[in-house]
Each structure stands twice: as C-alpha cells, then as structure tokens.
VEXLO-400615 format. One record per residue (C-alpha): residue in one letter; residue number from 1; x, y, z. Coordinates in Angstrom, 2 decimals, always signed. Each point is the difference from the previous one (the first is absolute). Example, Ala and Ser with C-alpha at 12.3 -4.5 7.8 and 13.67 -1.06 7.14 Angstrom:
REC  residuo  num        u        v        w
REC        A    1   +12.30    -4.50    +7.80
REC        S    2    +1.37    +3.44    -0.66
//
This chain:
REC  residuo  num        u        v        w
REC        X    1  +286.05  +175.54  +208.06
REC        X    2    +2.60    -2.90    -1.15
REC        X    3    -1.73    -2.58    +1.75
REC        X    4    -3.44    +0.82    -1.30
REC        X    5    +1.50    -0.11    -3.61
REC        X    6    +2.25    -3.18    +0.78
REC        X    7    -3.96    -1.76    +1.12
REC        X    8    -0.94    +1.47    -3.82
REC        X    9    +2.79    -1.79    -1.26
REC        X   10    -0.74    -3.27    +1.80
REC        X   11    -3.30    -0.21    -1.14
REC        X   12    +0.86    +0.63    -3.97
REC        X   13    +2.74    -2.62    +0.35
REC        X   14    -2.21    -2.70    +0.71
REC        X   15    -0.60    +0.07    +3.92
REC        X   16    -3.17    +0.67    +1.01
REC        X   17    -1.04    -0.97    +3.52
REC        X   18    -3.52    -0.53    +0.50
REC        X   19    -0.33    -1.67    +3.38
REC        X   20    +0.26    +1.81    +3.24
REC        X   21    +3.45    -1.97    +0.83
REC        X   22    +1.40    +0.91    -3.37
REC        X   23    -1.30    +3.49    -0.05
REC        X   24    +1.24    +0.58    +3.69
REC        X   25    +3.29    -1.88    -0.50
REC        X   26    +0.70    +2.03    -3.37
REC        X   27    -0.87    +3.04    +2.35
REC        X   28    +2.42    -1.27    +2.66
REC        X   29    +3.08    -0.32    -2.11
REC        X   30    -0.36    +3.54    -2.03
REC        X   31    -0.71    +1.54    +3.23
REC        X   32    +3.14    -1.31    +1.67
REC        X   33    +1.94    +1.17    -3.05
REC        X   34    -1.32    +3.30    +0.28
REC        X   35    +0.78    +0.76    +3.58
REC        X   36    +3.12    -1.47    -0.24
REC        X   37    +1.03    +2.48    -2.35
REC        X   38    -1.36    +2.84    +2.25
REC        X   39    +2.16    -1.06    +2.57
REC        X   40    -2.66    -1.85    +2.16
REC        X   41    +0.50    -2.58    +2.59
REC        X   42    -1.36    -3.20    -2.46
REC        X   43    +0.79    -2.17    +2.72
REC        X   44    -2.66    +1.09    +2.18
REC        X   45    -1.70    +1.14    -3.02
REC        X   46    -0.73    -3.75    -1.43
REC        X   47    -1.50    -0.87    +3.74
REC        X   48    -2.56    +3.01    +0.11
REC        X   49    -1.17    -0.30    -3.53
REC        X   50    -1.83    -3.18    -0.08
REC        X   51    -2.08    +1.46    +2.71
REC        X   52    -0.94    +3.33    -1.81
REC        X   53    -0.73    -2.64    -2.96
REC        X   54    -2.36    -1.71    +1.48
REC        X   55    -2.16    +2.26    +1.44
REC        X   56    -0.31    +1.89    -3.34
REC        X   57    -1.06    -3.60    -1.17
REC        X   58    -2.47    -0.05    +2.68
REC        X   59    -1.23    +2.96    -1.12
REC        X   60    -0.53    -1.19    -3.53
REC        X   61    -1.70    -3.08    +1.47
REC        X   62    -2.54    +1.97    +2.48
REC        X   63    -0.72    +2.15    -3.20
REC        X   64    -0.68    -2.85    -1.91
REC        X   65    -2.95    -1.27    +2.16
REC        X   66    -3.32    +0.44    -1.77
REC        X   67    -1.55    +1.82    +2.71
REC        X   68    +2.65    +2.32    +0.25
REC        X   69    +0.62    +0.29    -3.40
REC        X   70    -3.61    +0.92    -0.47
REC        X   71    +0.32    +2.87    +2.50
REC        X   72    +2.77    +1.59    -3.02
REC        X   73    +2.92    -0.30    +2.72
REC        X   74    +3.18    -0.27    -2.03
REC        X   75    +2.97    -1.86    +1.60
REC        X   76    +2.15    +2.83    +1.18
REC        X   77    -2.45    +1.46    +2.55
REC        X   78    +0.33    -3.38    +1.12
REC        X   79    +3.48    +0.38    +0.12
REC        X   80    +0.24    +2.95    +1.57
REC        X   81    -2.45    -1.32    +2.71
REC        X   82    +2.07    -2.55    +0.93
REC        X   83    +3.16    +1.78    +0.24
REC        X   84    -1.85    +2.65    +2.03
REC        X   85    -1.15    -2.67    +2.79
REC        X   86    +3.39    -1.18    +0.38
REC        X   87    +2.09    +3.06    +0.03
REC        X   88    -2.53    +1.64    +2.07
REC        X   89    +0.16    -2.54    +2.38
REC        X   90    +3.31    -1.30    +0.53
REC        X   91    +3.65    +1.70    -0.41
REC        X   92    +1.41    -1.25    -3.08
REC        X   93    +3.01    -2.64    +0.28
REC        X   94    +3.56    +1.41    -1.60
REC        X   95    +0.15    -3.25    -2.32
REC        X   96    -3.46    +0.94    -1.55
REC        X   97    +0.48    +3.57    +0.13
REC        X   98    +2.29    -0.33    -2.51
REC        X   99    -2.14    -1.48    -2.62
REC        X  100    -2.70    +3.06    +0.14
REC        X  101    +0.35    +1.89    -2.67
REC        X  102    -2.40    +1.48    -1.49
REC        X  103    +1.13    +2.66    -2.44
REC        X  104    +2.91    -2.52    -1.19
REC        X  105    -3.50    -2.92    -1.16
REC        X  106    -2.55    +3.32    -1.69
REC        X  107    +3.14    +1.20    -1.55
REC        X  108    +0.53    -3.71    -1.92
REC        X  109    -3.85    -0.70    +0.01
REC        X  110    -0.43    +2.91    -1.67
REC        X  111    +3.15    -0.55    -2.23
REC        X  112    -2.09    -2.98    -1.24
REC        X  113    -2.85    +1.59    -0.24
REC        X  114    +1.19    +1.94    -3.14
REC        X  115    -0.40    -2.89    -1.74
REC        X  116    -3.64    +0.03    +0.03
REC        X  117    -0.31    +4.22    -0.66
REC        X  118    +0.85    -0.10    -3.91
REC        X  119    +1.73    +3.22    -1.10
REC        X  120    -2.32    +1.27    -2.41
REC        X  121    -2.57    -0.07    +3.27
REC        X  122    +2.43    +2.31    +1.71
REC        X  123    +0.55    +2.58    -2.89
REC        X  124    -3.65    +0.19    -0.23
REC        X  125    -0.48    +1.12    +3.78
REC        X  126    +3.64    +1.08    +0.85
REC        X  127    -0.20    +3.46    -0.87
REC        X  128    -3.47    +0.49    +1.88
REC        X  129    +1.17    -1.62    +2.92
REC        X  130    +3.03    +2.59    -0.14
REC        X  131    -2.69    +2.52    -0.26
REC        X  132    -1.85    -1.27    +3.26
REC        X  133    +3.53    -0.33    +1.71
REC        X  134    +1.00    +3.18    -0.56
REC        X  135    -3.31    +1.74    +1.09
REC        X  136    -0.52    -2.26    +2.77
REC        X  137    +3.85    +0.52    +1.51
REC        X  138    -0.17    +3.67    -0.63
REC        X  139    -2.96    +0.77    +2.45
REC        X  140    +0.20    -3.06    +2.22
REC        X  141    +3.69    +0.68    +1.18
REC        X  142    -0.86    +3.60    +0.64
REC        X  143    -2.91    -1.27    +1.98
REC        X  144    +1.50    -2.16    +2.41
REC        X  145    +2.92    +2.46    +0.74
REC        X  146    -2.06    +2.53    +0.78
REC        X  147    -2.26    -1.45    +2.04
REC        X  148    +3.46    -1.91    +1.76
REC        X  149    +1.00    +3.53    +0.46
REC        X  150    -3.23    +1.18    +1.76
REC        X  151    +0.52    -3.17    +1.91
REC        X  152    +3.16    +1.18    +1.54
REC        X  153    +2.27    -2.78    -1.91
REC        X  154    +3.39    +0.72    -1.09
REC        X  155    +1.09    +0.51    -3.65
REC        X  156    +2.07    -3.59    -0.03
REC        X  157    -3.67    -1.79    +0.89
REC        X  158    -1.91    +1.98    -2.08
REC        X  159    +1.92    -0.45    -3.05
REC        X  160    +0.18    -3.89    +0.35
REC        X  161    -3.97    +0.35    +0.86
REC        X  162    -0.73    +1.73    -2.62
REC        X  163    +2.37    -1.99    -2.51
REC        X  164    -1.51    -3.47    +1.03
REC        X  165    -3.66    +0.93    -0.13
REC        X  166    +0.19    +2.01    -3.53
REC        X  167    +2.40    -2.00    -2.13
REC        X  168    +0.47    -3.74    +1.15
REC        X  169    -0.20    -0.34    +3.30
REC        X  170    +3.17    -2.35    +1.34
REC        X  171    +2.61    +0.44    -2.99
REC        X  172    -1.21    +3.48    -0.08
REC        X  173    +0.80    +0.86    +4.03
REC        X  174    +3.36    -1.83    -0.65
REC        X  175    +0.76    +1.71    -2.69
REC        X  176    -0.74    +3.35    +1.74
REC        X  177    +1.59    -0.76    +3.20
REC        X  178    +3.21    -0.90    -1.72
REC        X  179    +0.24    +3.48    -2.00
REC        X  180    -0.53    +1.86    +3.21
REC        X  181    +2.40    -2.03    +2.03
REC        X  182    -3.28    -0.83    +2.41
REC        X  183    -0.54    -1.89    +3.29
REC        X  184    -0.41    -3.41    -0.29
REC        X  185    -2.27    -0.47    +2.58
REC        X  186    -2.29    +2.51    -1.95
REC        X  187    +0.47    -1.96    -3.17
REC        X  188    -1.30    -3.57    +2.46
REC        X  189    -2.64    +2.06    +0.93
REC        X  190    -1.42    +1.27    -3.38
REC        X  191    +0.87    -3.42    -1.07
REC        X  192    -2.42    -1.89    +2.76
REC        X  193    -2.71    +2.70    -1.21
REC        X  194    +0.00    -0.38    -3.13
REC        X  195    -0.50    -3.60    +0.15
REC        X  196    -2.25    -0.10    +3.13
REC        X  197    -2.66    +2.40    -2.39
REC        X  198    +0.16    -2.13    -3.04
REC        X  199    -1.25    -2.68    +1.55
REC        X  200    -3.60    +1.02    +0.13
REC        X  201    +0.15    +2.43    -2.87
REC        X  202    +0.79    -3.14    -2.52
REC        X  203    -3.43    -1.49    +1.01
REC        X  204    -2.02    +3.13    +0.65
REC        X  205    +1.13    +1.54    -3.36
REC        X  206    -1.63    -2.83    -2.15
REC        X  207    -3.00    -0.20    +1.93
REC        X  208    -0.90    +3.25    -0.54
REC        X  209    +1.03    -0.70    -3.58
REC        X  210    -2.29    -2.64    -0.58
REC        X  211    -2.88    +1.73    +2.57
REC        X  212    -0.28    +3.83    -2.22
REC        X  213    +0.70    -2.37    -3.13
REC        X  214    +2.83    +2.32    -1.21
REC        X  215    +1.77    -1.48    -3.43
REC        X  216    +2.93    -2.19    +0.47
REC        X  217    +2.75    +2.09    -1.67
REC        X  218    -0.95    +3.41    +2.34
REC        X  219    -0.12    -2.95    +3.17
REC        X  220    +3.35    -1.18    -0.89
REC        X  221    +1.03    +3.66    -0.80
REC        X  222    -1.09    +0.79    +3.39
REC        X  223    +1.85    -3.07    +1.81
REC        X  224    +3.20    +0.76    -1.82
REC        X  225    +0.15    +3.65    +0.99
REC        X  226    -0.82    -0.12    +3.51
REC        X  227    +0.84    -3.60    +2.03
REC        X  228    +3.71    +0.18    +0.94
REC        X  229    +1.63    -3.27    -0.82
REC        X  230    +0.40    -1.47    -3.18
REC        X  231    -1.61    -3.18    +1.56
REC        X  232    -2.78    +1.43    +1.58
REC        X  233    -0.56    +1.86    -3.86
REC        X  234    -0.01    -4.00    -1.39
REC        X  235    -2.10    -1.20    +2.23
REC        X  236    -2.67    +2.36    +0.59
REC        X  237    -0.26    +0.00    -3.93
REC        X  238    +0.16    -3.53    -0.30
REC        X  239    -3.32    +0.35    +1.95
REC        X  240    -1.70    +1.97    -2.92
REC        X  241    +1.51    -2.21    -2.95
REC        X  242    +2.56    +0.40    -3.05
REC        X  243    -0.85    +3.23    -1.22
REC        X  244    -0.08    +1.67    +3.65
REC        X  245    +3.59    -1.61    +1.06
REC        X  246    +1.93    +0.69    -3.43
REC        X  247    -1.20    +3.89    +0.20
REC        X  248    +0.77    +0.16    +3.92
REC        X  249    +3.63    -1.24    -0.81
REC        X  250    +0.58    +2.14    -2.96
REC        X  251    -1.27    +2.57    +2.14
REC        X  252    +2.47    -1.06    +3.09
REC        X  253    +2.51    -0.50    -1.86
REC        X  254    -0.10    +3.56    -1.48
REC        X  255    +0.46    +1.07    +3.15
REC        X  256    +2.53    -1.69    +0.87
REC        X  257    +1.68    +1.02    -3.19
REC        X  258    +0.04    +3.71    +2.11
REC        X  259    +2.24    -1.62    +2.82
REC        X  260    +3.10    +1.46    -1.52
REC        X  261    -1.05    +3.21    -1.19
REC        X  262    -1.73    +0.54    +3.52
REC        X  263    +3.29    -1.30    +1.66
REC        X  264    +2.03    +3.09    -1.41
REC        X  265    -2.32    +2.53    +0.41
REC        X  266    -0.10    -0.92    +3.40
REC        X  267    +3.70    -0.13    +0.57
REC        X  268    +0.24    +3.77    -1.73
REC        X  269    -2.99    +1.25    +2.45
REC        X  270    +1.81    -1.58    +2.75
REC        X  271    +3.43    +1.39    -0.55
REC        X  272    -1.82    +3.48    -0.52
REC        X  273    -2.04    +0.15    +2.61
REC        X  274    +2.22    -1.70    +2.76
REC        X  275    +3.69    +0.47    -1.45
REC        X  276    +0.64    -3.23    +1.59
REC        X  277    +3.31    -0.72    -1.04
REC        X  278    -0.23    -3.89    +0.16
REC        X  279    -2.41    -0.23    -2.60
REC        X  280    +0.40    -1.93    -2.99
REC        X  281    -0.11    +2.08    -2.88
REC        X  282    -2.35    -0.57    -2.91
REC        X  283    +1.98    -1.53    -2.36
REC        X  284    -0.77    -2.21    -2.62
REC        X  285    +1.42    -3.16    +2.16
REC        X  286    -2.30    +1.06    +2.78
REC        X  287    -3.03    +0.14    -2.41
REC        X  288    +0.83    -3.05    -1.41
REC        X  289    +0.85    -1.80    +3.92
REC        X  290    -4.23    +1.37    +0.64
REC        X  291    -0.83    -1.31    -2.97
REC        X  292    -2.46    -3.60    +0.63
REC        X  293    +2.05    -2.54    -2.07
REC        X  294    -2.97    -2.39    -0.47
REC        X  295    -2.17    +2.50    -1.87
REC        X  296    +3.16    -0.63    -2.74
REC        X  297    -0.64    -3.55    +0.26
REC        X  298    -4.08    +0.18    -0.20
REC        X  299    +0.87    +2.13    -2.97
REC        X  300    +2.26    -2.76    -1.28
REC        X  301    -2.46    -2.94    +0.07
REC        X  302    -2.63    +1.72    -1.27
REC        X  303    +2.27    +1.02    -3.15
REC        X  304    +1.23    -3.23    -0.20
REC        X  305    -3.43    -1.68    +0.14
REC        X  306    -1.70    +2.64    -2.01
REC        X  307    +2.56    -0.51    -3.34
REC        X  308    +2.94    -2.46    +0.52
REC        X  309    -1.90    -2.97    +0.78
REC        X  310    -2.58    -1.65    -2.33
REC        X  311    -3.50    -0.17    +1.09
REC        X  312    -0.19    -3.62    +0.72
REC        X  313    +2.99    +0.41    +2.32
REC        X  314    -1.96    +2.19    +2.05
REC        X  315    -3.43    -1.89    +0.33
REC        X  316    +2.60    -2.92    +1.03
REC        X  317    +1.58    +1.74    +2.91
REC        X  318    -2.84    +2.04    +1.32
REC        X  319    -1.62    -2.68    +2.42
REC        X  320    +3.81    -0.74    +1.23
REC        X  321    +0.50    +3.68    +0.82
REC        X  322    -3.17    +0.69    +1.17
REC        X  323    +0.74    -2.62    +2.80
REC        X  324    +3.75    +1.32    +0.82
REC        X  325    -1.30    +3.81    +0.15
REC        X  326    -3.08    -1.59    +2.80
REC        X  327    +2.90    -1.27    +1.72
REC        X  328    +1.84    +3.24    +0.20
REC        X  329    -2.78    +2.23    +0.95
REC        X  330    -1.09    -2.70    +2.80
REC        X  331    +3.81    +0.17    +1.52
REC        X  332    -0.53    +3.97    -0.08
REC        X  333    -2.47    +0.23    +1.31
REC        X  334    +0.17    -2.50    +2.57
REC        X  335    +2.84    +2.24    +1.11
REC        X  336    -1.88    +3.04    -0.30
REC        X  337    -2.09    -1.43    +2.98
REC        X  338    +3.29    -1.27    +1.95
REC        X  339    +1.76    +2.97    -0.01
REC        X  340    -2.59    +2.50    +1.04
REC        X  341    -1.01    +0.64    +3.28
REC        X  342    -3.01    +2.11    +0.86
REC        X  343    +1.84    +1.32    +3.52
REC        X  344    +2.61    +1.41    -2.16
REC        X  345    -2.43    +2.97    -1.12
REC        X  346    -0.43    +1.36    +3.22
REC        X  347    +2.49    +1.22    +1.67
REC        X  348    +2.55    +2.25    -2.53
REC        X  349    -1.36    +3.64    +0.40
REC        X  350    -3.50    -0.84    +1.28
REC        X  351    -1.50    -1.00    -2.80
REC        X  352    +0.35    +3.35    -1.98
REC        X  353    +1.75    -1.79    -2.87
REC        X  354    -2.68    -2.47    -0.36
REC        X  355    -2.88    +2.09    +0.19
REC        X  356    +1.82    +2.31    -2.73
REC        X  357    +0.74    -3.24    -2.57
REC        X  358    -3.85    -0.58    +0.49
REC        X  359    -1.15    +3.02    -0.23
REC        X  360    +1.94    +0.36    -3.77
REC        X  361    -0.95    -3.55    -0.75
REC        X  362    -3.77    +1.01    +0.05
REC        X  363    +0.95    +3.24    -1.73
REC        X  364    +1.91    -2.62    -2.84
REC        X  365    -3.13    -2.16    +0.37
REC        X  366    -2.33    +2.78    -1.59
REC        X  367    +2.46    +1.69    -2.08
REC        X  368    +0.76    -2.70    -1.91
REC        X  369    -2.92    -1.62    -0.49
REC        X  370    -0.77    +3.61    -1.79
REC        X  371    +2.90    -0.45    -2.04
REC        X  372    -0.47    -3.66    -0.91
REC        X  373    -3.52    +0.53    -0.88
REC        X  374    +1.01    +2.94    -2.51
REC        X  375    +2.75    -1.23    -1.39
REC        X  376    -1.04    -3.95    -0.57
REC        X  377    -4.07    +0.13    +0.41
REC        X  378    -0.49    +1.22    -3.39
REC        X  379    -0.27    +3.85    +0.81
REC        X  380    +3.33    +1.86    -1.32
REC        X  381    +1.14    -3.23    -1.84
REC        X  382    -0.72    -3.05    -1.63
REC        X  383    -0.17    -3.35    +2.32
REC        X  384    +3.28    -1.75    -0.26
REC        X  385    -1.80    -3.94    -1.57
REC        X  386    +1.81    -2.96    +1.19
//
C-alpha cells in the first residue's frame, strides 16, 4: 500500500515520468524500497527486476502494433504470454526469482489506480456491489464445498477452494488458510489455480460481453464478481472501457472488503468443528492481519483525488499515472506467467481439487451474471451513470 501512495505523492510533487526509462526507473527504486522493508533480498532483487521490466515493456510494445491493436488485445495478455513461454519452458534462476512478484505490483497498481475511481463513483455503486458480493459469496462458497466434499477432498482444501473462488481468489485463499492454520502446499496449489483459470476467463469474459451486447456496467459487474485477481478484474474490464472497469473494481473491491469478516468466521467454524488447539483465534488483530491493506490505500487516493485536490491537479497527473499503473500491471502480470506452471495442477490429489474449483467457477459464472444483470442492468435498480 505505502509504495503505491509514495508513486501518488511523486507524481503531485512535480515528478512525472513519461518515458519508458523514467517510468521503469521510478518503478525500480519504489520497488526496491518496498521489498526492502518486507525483509527481501534487494540485492538479488535489483538484478531480477530489470528483466521482469522489460518484458512487461515488451508487452506494451507488441500491444501497441496496429495490427494487434486492431485485434482489441490489451498489453497484459501479452504479458502474461510471455511470462508463460518462459516459465513454462525453463526453471527459473534464484536471482530472478526473486523479483516475481506479483501480488506485491496489483497490490500498488491498483493502489494507483484509486486515483482514477473518484469517490462519489464508488458511493454510487458501492452498496450494490456489496449486494452482489454478498449474494454471490453466500451460494458460491457453499457450492464449491459441497461439491469438494462429494469429491472426496478434505475440509482444509475445501475451505481454501471454496474461499478463493467465491470472495477474491489469492488474498482470499491466504486469508483462509491462515485462520485455519492450513497446509501450505494446499495454499501453492489453490494459488497456481486460481491464476492458471484467470488467464482465459479475462479474455473470454469480454468477448462474450461485446458478442450478446450486454451493457457495460452489468459486464463490468460480472468481471468484478467472478475473475479471481484483482489484475485479471482490471484488465479484462479495461477490455470493455471506463464504465465496465470502474464498476468491476468497485465490485472487486467489495469483495475484498469481506476478507476480514470471512477470515473470522472461518477461524470460529474451524475451532468448532476441529477443536484444533493451534488455531489462531478470531480476534480483532487477526481480522485486521486478513484484512488487504491496499483496498485502504485505493480508498485513500480516490478520497484524496475525489475532494482534496483541485480539478486541474488531477487532469495534470492523470497521463503520468496512467503510465506508472501500465507499468505495474505489466510487472504483475509478467510474473503471473513466470510463476505458474501448468505441471503443477496435476499431480496433488488427482485432479479432484481442480475439477471442484471449475466446477464452482462455472456455477459463479452463471450465478453472477444473474445477479449483476438484476442488480446493475436496470431491473431492481437504477444504472449506476459514470
């Protein structure tokens, strides 16, 4: 979250990269900053992360191409190609393992990305996209456990399953494996899923969008509640337009808003139903450890942006921040492709796990769509106007 809102800061003080070097060396120093803080090896870190940059800025350059760009490809499918080939084909060196991180570049890409969702814009689609949230969590979590549970899965897998594909997918599995004390390996597993089935989800979703002509604010309603990255929920609504993207963030976003509350009921389920005695007990420190820090900081630029800062300030620093968030997303999900290997699916539990996460993700797919279409397609309430 800090280094997200120390890039705001950077830009209203007066520096405002514009050219790739600029962007990615502006990107380079915050970055370092950040991990340093986390504890991470910077050393190797600063070797690995001009690599990661420049791929994500090939990306942006392949997507640029007017026959490509006429095809509606954005830049991080290109991004995610690339990192696919290479992590799919060779074993990833220590010194640029290092600098993949995906979750660490969405969180402060979509930090930054607050900046451009005015808070007025949120207040008028928040409390739907609670609405949706709520009905889509409710019957998509009892979905998947169930049908993990006819699947012969045990309850530590099913409740991360279930947790990732009905709330948010990674934070959300995180969040749940740490209130139940869970395997790790499980969590790596969910993890790898839940970024394996976005891939082709953010560019099916907006195709069939734009094919059955649905409106924007139900597409971006639908995007929001059922892709499982925050990332994935940008770009897939970034292929639809304004309207479409700010709805399927406010949408995300109310989701992942449920993180904490989901994160204690879980941990007083758990200690119910298991008595495990090394549980962490739901207290407010553990609700507030679940809890995604960056949704704080979205919330934070948007406030600030919406009524601190006068409107010329804004129309000033938009192209600069536009270009820094590119650069973000690009680095995640560059990563995205590094890190996930398609051989990792296969062999925990035969498959059951993945064939229960799909089998609720198709269940999410038409369930919210439902939802999204009642609550923002003009049939139970007004259109939220942007």
């Amino acid at each position: 979250m800090w280094a997200g809102l120390l890039a705001l800061l950077l830009v209203l003080s007066g520096i405002r990269p514009q050219s790739p070097l600029s962007i990615g060396l502006t990107c380079f120093v915050l970055a370092s900053i950040g991990v340093g803080l986390m504890g991470g090896n910077v050393r190797t870190y600063v070797v690995g992360f001009p690599v990661i940059y420049i791929l994500g800025w090939a990306a942006q350059v392949i997507a640029r191409n007017p026959q490509v760009a006429s095809l509606g490809l954005e830049y991080v499918i290109f991004a995610l190609i690339l990192g696919l080939l290479i992590g799919n084909t060779i074993k990833l060196p220590s010194w640029l393992r290092e600098a993949v991180r995906t979750d660490y570049y969405i969180k402060i890409g979509l930090v930054m990305f607050g900046a451009g969702v005015l808070f007025p814009e949120i207040l008028q689609a928040g409390i739907l996209g609670v609405v949706q949230a709520l009905a889509v969590i409710l019957v998509v979590w009892y979905g998947c456990f169930w049908i993990a549970k006819r699947l012969r899965i045990d309850d530590e897998f099913a409740v991360m399953l279930s947790t990732a594909v009905s709330i948010c997918g990674v934070s959300a599995a995180i969040a749940a494996c740490g209130a139940i004390q869970g395997d790790r390996k499980k969590l790596s597993y969910v993890t790898s899923l839940v970024l394996i089935v976005a891939v082709p989800m953010l560019v099916a979703m907006p195709w069939i969008v734009k094919q059955f002509h649905l409106p924007d604010a139900v597409g971006g309603a639908w995007i929001g509640g059922t892709i499982d990255t925050s990332g994935a929920v940008v770009a897939a609504g970034s292929l639809l337009g304004d309207v479409a993207t700010k709805i399927s963030v406010i949408v995300k976003f109310s989701q992942n808003a449920l993180i904490g509350l989901a994160a204690f009921l879980l941990s007083v389920w758990w200690t119910f139903n298991h008595g495990a005695e090394n549980v962490e007990r739901p207290t407010a420190r553990v609700i507030w450890d679940r809890f995604p820090k960056f949704v704080l900081g979205f919330m934070a630029a948007s406030l600030i942006f919406s009524f601190v800062l006068p409107a010329s300030v804004v129309a000033e620093t938009r192209s600069a921040l536009t270009g820094l968030r590119t650069a973000w997303f690009a680095l995640a999900f560059t990563s995205i492709g590094l890190e996930t290997r398609f051989a990792d699916l296969v062999g925990m539990e035969g498959g059951r796990p993945a064939v229960a996460f799909l089998a609720a993700q198709a269940i999410n797919v038409v369930w919210t769509l439902v939802v999204a279409y009642l609550l923002f397609g003009g049939v139970l309430f007004s259109v939220p106007k942007f």
